[in-house]
C-alpha positions in Angstrom: 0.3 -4.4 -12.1 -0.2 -8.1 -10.7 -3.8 -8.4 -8.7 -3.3 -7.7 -5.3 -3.5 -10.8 -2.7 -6.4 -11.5 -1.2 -4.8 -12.6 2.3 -2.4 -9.8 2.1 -5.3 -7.3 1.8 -7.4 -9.0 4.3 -4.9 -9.5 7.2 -5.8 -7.8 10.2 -8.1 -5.5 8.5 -12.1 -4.9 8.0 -13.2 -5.6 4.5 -15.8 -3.5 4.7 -13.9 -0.7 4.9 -11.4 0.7 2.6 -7.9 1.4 3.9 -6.5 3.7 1.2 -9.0 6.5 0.4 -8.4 9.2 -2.3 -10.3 12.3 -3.4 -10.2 14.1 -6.3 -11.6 17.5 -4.8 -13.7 18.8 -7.5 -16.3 21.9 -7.6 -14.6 24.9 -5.2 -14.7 27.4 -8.1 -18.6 26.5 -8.7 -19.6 26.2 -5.5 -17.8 30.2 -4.8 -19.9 31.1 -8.0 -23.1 29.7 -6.7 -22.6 31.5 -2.9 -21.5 34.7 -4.4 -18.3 34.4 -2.4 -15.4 36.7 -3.2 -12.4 35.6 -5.7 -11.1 32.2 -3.9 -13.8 31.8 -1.4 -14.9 28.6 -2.7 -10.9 27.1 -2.3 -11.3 28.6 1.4 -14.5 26.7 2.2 -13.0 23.3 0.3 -9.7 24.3 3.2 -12.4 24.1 6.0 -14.2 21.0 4.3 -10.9 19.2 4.4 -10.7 19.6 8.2 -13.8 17.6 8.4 -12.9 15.5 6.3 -9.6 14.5 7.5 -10.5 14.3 11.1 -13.8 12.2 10.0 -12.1 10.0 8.0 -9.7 9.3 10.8 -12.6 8.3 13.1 -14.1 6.1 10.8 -10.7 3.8 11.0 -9.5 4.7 7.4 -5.3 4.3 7.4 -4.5 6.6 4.8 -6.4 9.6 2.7 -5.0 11.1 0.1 -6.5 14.5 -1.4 -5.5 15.8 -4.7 -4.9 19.9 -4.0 -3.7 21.2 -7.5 -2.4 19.2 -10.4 0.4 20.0 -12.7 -1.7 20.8 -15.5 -3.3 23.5 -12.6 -0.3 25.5 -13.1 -2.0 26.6 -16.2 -4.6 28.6 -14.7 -4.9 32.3 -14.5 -1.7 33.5 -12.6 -3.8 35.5 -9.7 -5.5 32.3 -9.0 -2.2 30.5 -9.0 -1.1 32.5 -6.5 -4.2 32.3 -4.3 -3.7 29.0 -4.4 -0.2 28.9 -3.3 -1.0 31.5 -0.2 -3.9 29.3 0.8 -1.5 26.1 0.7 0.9 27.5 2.9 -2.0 28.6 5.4 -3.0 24.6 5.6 0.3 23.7 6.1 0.8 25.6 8.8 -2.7 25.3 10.0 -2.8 21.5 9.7 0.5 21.0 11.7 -1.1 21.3 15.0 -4.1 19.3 14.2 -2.2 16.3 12.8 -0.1 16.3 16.2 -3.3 16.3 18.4 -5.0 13.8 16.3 -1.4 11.3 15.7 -1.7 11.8 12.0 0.8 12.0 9.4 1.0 14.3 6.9 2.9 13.9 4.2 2.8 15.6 -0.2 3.3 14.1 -2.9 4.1 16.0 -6.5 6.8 18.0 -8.0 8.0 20.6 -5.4 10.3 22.3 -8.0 7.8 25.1 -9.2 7.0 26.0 -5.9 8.5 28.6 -3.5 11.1 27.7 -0.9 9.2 28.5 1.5 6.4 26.4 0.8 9.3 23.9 0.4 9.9 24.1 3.9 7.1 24.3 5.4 6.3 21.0 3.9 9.4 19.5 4.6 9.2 20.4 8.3 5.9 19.4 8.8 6.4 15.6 7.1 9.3 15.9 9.6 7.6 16.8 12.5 4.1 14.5 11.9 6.0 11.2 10.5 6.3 9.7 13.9 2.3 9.9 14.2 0.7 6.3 13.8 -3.4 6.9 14.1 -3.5 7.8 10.4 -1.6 9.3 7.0 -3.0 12.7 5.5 -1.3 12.7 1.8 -1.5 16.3 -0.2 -0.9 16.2 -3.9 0.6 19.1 -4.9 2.1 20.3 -8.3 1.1 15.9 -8.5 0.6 14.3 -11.8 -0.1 10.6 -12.4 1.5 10.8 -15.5 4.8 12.7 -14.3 4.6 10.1 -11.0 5.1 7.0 -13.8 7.6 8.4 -15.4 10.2 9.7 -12.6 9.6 6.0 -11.3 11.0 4.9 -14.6 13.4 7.5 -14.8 14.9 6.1 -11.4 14.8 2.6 -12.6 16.7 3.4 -15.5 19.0 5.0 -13.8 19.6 2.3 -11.2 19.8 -0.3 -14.0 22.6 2.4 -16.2 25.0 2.3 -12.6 24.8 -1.8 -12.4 22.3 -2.0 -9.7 20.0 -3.6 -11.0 19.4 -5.1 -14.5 16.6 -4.7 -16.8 15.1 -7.8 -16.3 14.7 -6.8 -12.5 12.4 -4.5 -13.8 8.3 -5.4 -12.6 5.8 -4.3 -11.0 7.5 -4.4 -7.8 10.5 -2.6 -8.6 8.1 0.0 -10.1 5.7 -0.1 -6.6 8.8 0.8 -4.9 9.5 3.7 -7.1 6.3 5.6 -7.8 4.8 7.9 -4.9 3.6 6.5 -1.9 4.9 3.1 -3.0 5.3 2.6 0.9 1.5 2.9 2.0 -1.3 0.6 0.8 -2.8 0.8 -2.9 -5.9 3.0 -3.4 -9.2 0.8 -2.2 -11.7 3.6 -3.0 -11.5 7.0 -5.3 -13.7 9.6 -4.7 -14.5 12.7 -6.7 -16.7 15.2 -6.6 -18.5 17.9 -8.2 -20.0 16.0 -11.2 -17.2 15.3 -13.2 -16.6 11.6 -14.8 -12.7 11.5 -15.2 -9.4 10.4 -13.1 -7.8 14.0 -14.4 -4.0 12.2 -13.7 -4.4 11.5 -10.1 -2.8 8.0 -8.6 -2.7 6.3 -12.2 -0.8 3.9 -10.9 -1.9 3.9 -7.0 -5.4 2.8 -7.9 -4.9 0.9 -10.5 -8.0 -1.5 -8.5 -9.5 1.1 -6.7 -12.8 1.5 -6.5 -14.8 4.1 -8.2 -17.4 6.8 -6.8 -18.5 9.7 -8.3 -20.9 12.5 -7.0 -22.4 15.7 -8.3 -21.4 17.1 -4.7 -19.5 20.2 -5.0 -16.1 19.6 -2.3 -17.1 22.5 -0.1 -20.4 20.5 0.3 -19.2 17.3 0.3 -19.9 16.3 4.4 -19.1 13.0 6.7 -22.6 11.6 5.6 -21.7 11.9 1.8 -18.5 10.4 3.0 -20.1 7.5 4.7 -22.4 7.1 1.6 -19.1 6.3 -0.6 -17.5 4.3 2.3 -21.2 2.0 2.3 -20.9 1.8 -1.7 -17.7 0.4 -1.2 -18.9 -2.4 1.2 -21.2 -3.8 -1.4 -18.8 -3.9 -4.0 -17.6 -7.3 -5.0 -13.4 -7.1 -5.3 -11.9 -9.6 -7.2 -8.7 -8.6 -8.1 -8.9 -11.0 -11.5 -10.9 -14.3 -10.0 -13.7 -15.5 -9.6 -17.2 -14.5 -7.2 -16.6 -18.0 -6.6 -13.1 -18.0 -5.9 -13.6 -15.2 -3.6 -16.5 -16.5 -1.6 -14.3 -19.8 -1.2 -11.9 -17.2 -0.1 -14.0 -15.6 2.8 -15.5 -18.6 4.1 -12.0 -20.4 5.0 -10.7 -16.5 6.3 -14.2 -16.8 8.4 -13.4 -21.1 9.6 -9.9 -19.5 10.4 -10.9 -16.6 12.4 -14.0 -18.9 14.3 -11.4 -21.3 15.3 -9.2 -18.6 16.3 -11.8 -17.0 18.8 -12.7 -20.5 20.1 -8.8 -21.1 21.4 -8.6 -17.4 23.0 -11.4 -18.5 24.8 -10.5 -21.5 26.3 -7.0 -19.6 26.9 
């Protein structure tokens, strides 16, 4: 994937702050164990944790958060958890539809839907209906998501395009593929966050972040709170992106943006 413009990333936007933000949300299962919940209590406090989350992030200014629910290697797990799983995804669905229309966010999945039940279908499917007109932020659930699977149904749909003559092979980039792969629509990945102690991307936006910024923290999700959060967002101010040049080339970068936007503020005001 081609480094990201500088300008492009920059325009109309704080650098400080990351406008793609995804979380790998690692550590309900231990952090049940630890509080002696009952079977899938720690999922139903990492459901409650994503409310504050969500509506925290959306405070804070960030554009899009994505949150990895269950991956397709989760369909591996014991069948009853599977299915607690399942119930408790269709409970934030229909719980979150409500709160994304009161808060003008968008809610949207990404992952294959074809193991699931119709019903969950639906439900999804209605509420990405009924949210998509919201503008204050995008809430993204990977579901049944793979990073691996994502890659390769964008290739899939390439080839198929270039096999019916619309496009040839030589077409074929990194911007055909963008356009393809999930969420190719929204802004890349600025800053990945996982919890719970782990020190591994486990197949979540392979391609998405491919110059995202890492943070990892021994947090459990169900613990993970808005100061924690803050903590990752002020890592990410003092990391230097370069996206392939130099510190140089980006300081040389930031001081014309700054001449730019000082001459900018000194017409408005003599508008």
């Amino acid at each position: 994937m081609s480094a990201p413009d500088l300008a492009d990333r920059s325009k109309g936007h704080n650098p400080n702050l990351p406008r793609h933000v995804a979380i790998i949300m690692d550590g309900n299962n231990r952090y049940g164990r630890q509080h002696h919940l009952r079977d899938g209590g720690g999922h139903v406090a990492g459901k409650d944790q994503l409310d504050l989350i969500t509506q925290h992030a959306r405070e804070v200014g960030i554009e899009v958060l994505t949150v990895f629910a269950f991956s397709s290697e989760n369909w591996r797990r014991p069948p009853d958890e599977v299915a607690l799983l399942m119930q408790l995804f269709e409970q934030v669905v229909q719980d979150q539809v409500p709160r994304m229309l009161e808060q003008n966010i968008a809610m949207r999945f990404i992952g294959d839907r074809s193991k699931m039940t119709e019903r969950l279908q639906q439900l999804m499917q209605t509420a990405e209906q009924v949210t998509a007109p919201n503008a204050q932020m995008t809430m993204v659930i990977a579901i049944s998501y793979g990073g691996l699977w994502d890659m390769a149904q964008a290739a899939k749909r390439l080839a198929l395009a270039v096999q019916a003559g619309k496009m040839s092979v030589d077409d074929i980039d990194e911007v055909s593929m963008q356009q393809q792969v999930e969420m190719g629509d929204l802004p890349p990945v600025d800053l990945l966050i996982r919890t719970g102690g782990e020190y591994r991307l486990s197949n979540f936006v392979l391609w998405q972040s491919a110059y995202a910024e890492l943070y990892f923290t021994d947090t459990l999700w169900p613990a993970f709170d808005e100061a924690e959060f803050d903590r990752a967002l002020g890592q990410f101010s003092f990391r230097e992106r370069r996206f392939g040049r130099t510190s140089e080339q980006v300081l040389d970068f930031k001081a014309n943006n700054q001449i730019k936007t000082n001459n900018l503020d000194q017409v408005n005001n003599h508008v």
